[in-house]
Every structure is written in C-alpha cells, then in structure tokens.
N, C-alpha and C positions, 0 to 999 in steps of 0.2 A: 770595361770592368775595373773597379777599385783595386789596385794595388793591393795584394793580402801576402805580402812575405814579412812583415814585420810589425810592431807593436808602435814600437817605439821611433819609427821613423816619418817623423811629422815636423811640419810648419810651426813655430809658435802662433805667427800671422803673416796672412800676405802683407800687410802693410809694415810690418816690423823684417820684414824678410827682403826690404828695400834700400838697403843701407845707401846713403848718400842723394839720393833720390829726393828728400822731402826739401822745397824751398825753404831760405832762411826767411827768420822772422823781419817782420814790418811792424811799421805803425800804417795804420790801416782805418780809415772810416767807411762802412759799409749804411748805406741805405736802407734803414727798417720803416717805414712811413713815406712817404711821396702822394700830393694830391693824383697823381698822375701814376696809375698803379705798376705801372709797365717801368718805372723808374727801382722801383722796390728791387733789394740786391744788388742793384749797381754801387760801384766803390771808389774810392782814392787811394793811392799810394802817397803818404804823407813823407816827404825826402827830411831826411835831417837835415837841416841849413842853420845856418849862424843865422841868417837874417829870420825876421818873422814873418810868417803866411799869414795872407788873410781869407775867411772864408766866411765868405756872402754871397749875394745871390747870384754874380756871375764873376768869381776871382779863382774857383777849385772845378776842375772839372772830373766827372765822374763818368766810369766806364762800365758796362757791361762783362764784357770778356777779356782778358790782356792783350792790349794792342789795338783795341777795337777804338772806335769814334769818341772820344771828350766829349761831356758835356756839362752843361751849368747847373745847377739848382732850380735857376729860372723860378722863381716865387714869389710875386709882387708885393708878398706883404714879409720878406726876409731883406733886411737889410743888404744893401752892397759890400759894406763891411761889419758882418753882423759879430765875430770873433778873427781877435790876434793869436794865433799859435805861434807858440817859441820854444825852442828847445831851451835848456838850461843845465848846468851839471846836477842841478837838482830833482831834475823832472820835466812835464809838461807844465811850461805855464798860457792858462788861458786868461784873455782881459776879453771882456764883453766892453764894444767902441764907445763912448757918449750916445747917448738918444738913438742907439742903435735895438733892433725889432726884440724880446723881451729873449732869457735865454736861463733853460733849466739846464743841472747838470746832475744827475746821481739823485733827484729830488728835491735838489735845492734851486733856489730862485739867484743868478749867478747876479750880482748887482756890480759889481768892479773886477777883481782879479782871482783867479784861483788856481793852487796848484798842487797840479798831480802828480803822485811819484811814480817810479818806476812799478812797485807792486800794486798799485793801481792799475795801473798802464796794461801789468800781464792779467788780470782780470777782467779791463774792460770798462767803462763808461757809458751810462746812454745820457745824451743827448737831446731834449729838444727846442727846437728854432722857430720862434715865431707862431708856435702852436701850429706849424704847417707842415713842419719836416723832423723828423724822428732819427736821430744817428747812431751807431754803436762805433764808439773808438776802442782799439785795443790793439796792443799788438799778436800778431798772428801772421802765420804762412802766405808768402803770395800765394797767389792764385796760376795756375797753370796754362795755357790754350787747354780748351778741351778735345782731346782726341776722339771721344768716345758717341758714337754715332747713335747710341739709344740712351735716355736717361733713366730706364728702367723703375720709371713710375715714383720717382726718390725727386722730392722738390728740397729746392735749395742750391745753392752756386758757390758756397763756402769750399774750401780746399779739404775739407773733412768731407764734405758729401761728395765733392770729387776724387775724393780717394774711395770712398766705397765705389762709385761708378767703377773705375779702374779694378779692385777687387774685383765686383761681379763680373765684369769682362774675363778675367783671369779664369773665376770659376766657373761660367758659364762653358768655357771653353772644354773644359775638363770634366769625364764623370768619377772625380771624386768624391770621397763623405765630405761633408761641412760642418765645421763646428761654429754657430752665432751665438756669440757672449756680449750681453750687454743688458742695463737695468732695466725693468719693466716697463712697458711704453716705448720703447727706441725704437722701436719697428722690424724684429727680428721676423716676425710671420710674414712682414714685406718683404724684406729679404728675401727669406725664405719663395714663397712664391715669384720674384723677380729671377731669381735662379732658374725656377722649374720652366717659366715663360719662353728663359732665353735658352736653355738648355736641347742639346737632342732629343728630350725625350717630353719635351713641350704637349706633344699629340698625345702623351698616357696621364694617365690618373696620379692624381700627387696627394695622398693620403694623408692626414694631420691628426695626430693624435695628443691628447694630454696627459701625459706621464705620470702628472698628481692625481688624476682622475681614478688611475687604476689601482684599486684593492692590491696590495699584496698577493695575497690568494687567488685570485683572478687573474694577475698578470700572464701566466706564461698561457693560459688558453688566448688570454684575448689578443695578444703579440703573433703568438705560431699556431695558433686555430686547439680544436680540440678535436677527436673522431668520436664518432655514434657510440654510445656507451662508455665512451672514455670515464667518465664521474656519471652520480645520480642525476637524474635528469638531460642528459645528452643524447635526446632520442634522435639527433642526424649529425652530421659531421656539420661544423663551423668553422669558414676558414680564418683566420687572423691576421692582423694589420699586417706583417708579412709579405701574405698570400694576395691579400687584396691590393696589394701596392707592387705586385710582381711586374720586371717592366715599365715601371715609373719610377715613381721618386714618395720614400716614407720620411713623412717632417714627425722627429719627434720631437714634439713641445715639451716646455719645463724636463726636460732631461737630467738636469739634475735633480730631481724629486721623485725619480726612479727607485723602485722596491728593491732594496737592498738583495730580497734573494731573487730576484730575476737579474742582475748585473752581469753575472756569471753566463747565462744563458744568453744573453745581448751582445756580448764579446762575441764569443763564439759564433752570433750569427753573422756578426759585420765580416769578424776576420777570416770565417771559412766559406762566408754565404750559402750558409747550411741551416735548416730551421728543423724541431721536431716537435710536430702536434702533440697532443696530450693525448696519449694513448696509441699513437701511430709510430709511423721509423723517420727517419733524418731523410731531410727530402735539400736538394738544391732549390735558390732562391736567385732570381738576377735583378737588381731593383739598384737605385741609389739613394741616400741619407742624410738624410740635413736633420741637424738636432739644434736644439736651443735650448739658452737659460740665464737663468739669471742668478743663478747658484755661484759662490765660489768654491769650484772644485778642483781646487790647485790647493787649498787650505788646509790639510791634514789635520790641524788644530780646529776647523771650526765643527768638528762633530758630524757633520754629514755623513761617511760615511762612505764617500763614492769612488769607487773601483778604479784607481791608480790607470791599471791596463787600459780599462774602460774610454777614461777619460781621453786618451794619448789616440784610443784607437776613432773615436769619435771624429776625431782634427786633424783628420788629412790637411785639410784645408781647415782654416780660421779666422774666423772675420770676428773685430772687437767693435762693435757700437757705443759710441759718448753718449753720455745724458746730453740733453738737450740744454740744459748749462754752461756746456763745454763749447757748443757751437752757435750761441745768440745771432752771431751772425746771420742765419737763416731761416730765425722768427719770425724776420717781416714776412718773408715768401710765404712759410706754411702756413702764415694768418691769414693773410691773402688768402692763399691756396682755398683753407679752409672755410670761412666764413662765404666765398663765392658759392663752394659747392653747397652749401647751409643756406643760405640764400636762394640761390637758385632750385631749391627743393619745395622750397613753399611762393616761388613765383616772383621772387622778389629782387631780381638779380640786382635793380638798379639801385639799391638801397644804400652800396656803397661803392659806387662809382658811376651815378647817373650828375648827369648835368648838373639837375636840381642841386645839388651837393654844395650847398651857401657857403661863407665864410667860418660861419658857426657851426654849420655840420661837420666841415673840414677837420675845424679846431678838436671836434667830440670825437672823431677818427685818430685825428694824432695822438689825442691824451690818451685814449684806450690803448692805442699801440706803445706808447712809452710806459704805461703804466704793466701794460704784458711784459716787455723788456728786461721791467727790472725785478719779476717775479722769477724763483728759483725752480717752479715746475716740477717737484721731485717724481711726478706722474709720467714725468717727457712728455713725447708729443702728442702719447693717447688721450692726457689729460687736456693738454692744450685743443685738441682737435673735440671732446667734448664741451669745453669751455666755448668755442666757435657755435657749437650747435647752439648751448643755452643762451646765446646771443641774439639770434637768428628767430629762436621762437619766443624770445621777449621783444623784440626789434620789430613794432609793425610799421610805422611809417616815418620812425626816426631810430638812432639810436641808444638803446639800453641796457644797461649794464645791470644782471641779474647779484641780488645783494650776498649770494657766495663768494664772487667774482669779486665786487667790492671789498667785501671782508678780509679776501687775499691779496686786496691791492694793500691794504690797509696795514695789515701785516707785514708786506714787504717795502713799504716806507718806515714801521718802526725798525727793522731789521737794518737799515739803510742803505739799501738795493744792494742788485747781486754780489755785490764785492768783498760782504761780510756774513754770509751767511756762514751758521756755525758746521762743524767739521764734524761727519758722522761719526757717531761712536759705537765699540765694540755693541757687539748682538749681546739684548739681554737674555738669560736662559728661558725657556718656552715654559709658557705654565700647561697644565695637563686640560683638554678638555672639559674632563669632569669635574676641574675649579671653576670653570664660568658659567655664572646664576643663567637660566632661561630666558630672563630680564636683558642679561648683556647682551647676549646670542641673539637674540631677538631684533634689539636695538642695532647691533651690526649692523642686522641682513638687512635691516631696512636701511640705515644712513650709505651703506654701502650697491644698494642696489642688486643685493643677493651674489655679488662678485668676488669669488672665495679668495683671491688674494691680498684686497682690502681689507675683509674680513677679517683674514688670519694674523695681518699686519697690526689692526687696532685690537684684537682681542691677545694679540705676544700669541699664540698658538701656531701649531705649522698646519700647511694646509691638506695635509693627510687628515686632520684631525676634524677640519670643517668637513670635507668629505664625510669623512665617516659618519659625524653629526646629522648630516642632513640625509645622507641613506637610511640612520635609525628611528628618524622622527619623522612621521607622516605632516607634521605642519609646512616642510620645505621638501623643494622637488628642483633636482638637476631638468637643464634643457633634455636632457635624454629620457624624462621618466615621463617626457608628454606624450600622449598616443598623436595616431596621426587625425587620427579624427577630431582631438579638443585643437590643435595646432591650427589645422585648414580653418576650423570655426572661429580662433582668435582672428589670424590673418585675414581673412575675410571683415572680422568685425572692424580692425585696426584699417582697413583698405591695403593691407600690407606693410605698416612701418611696423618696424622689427623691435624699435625701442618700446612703443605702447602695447605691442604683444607682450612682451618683458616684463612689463610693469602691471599687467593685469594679469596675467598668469603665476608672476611674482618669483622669476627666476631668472637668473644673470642671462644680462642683455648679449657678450661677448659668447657662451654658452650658443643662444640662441643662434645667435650668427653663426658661429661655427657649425649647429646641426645644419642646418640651414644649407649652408655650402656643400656641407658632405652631401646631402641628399642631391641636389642640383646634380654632382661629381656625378652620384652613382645613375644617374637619372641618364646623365650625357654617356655613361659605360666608359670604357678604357680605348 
C-alpha cells in the first residue's frame, strides 16, 4: 500500500534524489550510423591530451559497454587517418588529413580545419565520415556498467536511458504513485506500462485513462463509477476507472488537463484510497497510480490551475523524461530499432541490412541517418518512430525518403543543425474555440491525422476545447464513439493495421490504439 500519512512528503525525482552519484562529464563520440548495425551505440572516450588523436579507420577504438572489448571503425572506404583531433584553450580543433575519405561536420563539407568551442562541444556535433559512418560528438556523462538485468523495453545505451533503467528498478520495486513528466512523445505510456510489467502486480489490469478526454461533468461518475438512478438515465450502476483498476495499477494520462472540479475528489482518493460513486457512500479502493503529463504543474503563473496538494500527492515517486534532443546520442539505436520493426512488417527485413547493401546504398543510409541527427524532433521519439514507418512504406526495393521528411531535412540545414535551434517561448494565450472558422478546424483534423493534441497545438486552443468540438459536431468522432460492429468491419477490411482503420474511419490513430488495448485488457479480465 501507498504511504498516505502526508501530502507533502515526496521525491522531487529519483534521479535528482542521487546526489553525487551522476558521472562527470566527457568528450564523448557515440556511434549513430555503422554499415554493421550491431556497431550502432558503441562509443569512445576522447581523453584530453596535449598531443593530437587521430581518428580513421583503425586508430580509435570503440566500445559497447565500459570496460568492454575495443574496437576499430574498420570501414574500407574511411581513411586510416581520416580527422586530427586536438584540444586547444580555445576548443576542439578538427583538421580533415590531405586526400583523406571526404568529411561533413554540422552540414558543412569540412575541406581543411575547423573549430569547435566549448558551447558547441555542450550541444553536440554530428559527424559524417566517408558517407559510411555517422558520429555524434559532444560532451556528456560516462556511461556506467550496467547493473540492471532487464531493459524494460527502453532502447538506447546513453547514460540518460541508463538512468531511467535504474529508476524503473527503484520503482518497480516499490508500490508507490508515480509521477512521469516529460514532453509529448518521450515515452511516458512506456514507462508507464514498463512499470506495471515489472511490478507485483504485473498479473492485474493496468487501466489507462485520458484526463483531457473527460468532460468536466462527467468526470466524477467516470473516475468512481455512478449507482442505478444516481442522474437521468443511469438505469444500472457503473463502476469507474477506480473500480475497474482495483488491484492493479490506474495510469492516468495527461494528468495534468484534469477538471479542475474533480481535483479535489482525486486527492482524496489517492490519499485516503477511498472513492464515492455518484449516488452511492465512500467505499475503500486498493490499486496503485502512475500519472503522466506534460503539463507544467509546478508553474502557478502558467494558469492551469492545478491543485498544489494534488500535484505533490501524485509524486511519491518521479520520473523526468528529456526530449529526445537532449539525448541524440540514442538516435541511431531507436532508428534502427525502428525502421527494422517497419520493415520487417511488410516483409522486408533485408532492406537495410541485407548483404545486397552496395556502396551506394550504404551511402543513402548514412545520409538519412546524419540528416535525422541534426533534426530537432520536437515530436521526440513518437514522431521519429512515425517518420520510421513513412519510410518503410515508401521504401520498396531501395531506399526513400518521403518529401515531409525531406522538407524537415531541409529546414534543419537552414536552421544550422541542432546547435541552434531557437529557445521556446513563453505560451501564447489560447484563443476560444468558437474563433476558429470550420475551414481551420477542418484543415487541422486532416493535416493532423484527427490527433487532438496536434490539433490543439496548431489551432493555439486547449485541448478540452477539441474535445468538446468534436462531441458537438457529428462531422468528427472519437475512437470511442465507434460501435463494435463498424470497428470489426474496418479491421477486417484493413486486415487489421490499425493506422488504415484510422484513416478511413477518420479518427486519431493513437485513440484507436488505445481502445484497442483496453478491449484486449478487458477481454484477458484481471
């Protein structure tokens, strides 16, 4: 059971809750590209030396894990000394050798010398060599041994994703609440479920709800159920996420876009684990909690609105997720990661990493990987991990880069790779639903793929407000407003891919998934 003696006695983060703990920083090159995919992630530790390094095709060896086996670049068509690395009081400076194999750096074409400063250096560099190999320099945390005997479904070998490993160890251990903060895409519903997996209580039902989904007026029946006659039309009792997550674990998503008048009644259920249907008495609850957002609800100023207590009681436990900006390092894996599973969905596993794979295929691999690199991805990973699919199904026997994808390359060469992207600014005020023409509203749902937080982001609205929009207008329909009967006939027609059911029913793809799961859930029973 949760700890319920107090409000205010909480973690800010497991990871902040480590003092001394975190290795110092390095200069660091990490592996995002290798013909040889099993190389991807592997790193160097670059030592500061008066003298200069050089690094070609067998002078830097690169490792796996700390401690583990050196190895070379090994790449026939990378020069033996393909770059001079030298410290200087001024920075990194790099000299590409005489008639040494060609060498980009940050987008430019490196022809003699160039130097990097220091705040270069804390942001990072990509790299690439010979059109064969793909680098990220930057300084950054060693890397640890890994202690942790599951990876709990999280790819990547950065000391960021090894600290989440390490979190979820901690919390798995424990059934405390959880609190996961971080921006949209980071992977909090992974989380999320990597917890429930590894947790006691793995064997129960782990209930996922979306907090923005729920009407005001709705919330407290559909949280702690309602009894028979409770309101008009409540001709039997209903139990509530609650109830139905009794004994497992309740994720409540977007937690911060929680109905200000159910706040009050959410306290009270975490901290006494007590719930009271609408219409019925106070019943005990035994369940555990993971919430997520992406809300800043520590900002008193940004007008939200969210329940001080609320917030503190949420966070027993705390886990902070990085944009995927923060951790480049672990781009090449998840591109990997992703595009195999993309591939290997439509048969094509060998596409990028069969034999066949010429010199010039090689080449159209590296550039797409350097060119992901130096993209800023304000999606994170879900975006990238779409970007994978759209590859996959324009990719049939070479590959191709879909012209969104391009356009974003395009963009983040005039930007001039990650290093400069500009510095988000304050939230503009939200316009009212009822300013935006039927024309904009329209055009959203479609460029955005009926995804109410794209949506709400291009139209400046909040997304209480797309909700609402699309409950008052019969042209658009939530995953939930399918019956099961038009659902089975989609699916069936799609052979079951969940995106082209989405797309011809014409309601958020991520929606769909989720009904999707939950039914699966309630199918397997608790």
């Amino acid at each position: 059971m949760p700890d319920t003696d107090a409000t205010e006695s909480t973690l800010p983060s497991l990871d902040a809750a480590l003092p001394g703990l975190r290795p110092r920083n390095r200069l660091i090159a990490t592996i995002v590209y290798h013909p040889d995919l099993t190389r991807v992630g592997d790193y160097a530790l670059i030592p500061r030396s008066r003298a200069p390094i050089i690094l070609g095709r067998e002078t830097m060896g690169f490792r796996q894990v700390p401690g583990g086996r050196e190895r070379y670049l090994d790449e026939p068509y990378l020069s033996r000394r393909a770059l001079c690395i030298e410290f200087t009081a001024a920075g990194l400076h790099l000299q590409r050798e005489p008639h040494a194999s060609r060498c980009r750096v940050d987008g430019a074409e490196l022809d003699g010398d160039l130097l990097i400063d220091q705040e270069q250096l804390e942001r990072g560099v990509a790299i690439l060599l010979a059109h064969c190999v793909v680098l990220w320099l930057a300084m950054g945390q060693e890397r640890e041994a890994e202690t942790e005997a599951l990876d709990y479904g999280l790819v990547g070998s950065s000391s960021y994703t090894q600290s989440l490993r390490h979190q979820l160890a901690q919390v798995s251990g424990t059934d405390m609440d959880v609190l996961l903060r971080g921006a949209t895409g980071t992977g909090k519903e992974v989380l999320a479920r990597a917890i429930h997996a590894s947790s006691n209580r793995s064997q129960r039902r782990m209930v996922t709800v979306n907090m923005a989904a729920i009407p005001a007026s709705l919330a407290p029946a559909a949280l702690f159920g309602a009894n028979r006659g409770a309101y008009t039309g409540a001709d039997k009792s209903r139990p509530g996420y609650f109830q139905q997550a009794a004994g497992g674990i309740l994720f409540l998503d977007e937690i911060g876009d929680a109905p200000a008048e159910v706040q009050p009644q959410l306290l009270r259920a975490l901290q006494e684990r007590e719930i009271q249907a609408v219409g019925g008495e106070v019943t005990k609850v035994e369940l555990r909690v993971i919430s997520a957002t992406d809300a800043d609800v520590d900002n008193k100023e940004s007008g939200n609105g969210f329940n001080a207590a609320l917030r503190h009681r949420l966070a027993a436990l705390e886990i902070v997720l990085q944009p995927l900006s923060a951790h480049r390092e672990d781009l090449g894996e998840l591109l990997s990661y992703f595009l195999q599973q993309s591939f290997a969905g439509q048969g094509r596993e060998r596409l990028l990493t069969g034999p066949e794979n010429t010199a010039r295929k090689v080449a159209g691999w590296a550039n797409f990987y350097y060119e992901c690199l130096r993209c800023d991805w304000p999606g994170n990973i879900r975006q990238l991990q779409n970007a994978c699919r759209q590859v996959a199904v324009a990719s049939r026997t070479a590959l191709v880069v879909p012209a969104p994808l391009l356009d974003m390359f395009m963009q983040g060469a005039a930007r001039g790779g990650p290093g400069v992207s500009e510095a988000p600014t304050v939230e503009q005020r939200l316009r009212q639903i009822a300013d935006v023409t039927e024309e904009e509203f329209a055009k959203a749902m479609h460029e955005h793929e009926c995804e109410v937080r794209p949506v709400a982001r291009s139209l400046n609205v909040s997304r209480q407000a797309v909700y609402r929009k699309i409950a008052s207008d019969e042209r658009y329909r939530l995953a939930a407003d399918i019956s099961e009967d038009e659902l089975r006939d989609a699916l069936a027609r799609c052979s079951g891919d969940a995106e082209k059911v989405a797309r011809q029913l014409e309601i958020s793809p991520s929606g769909l998934r989720a009904r999707l799961r939950q039914e699966q859930a309630l199918h397997r029973g608790p």
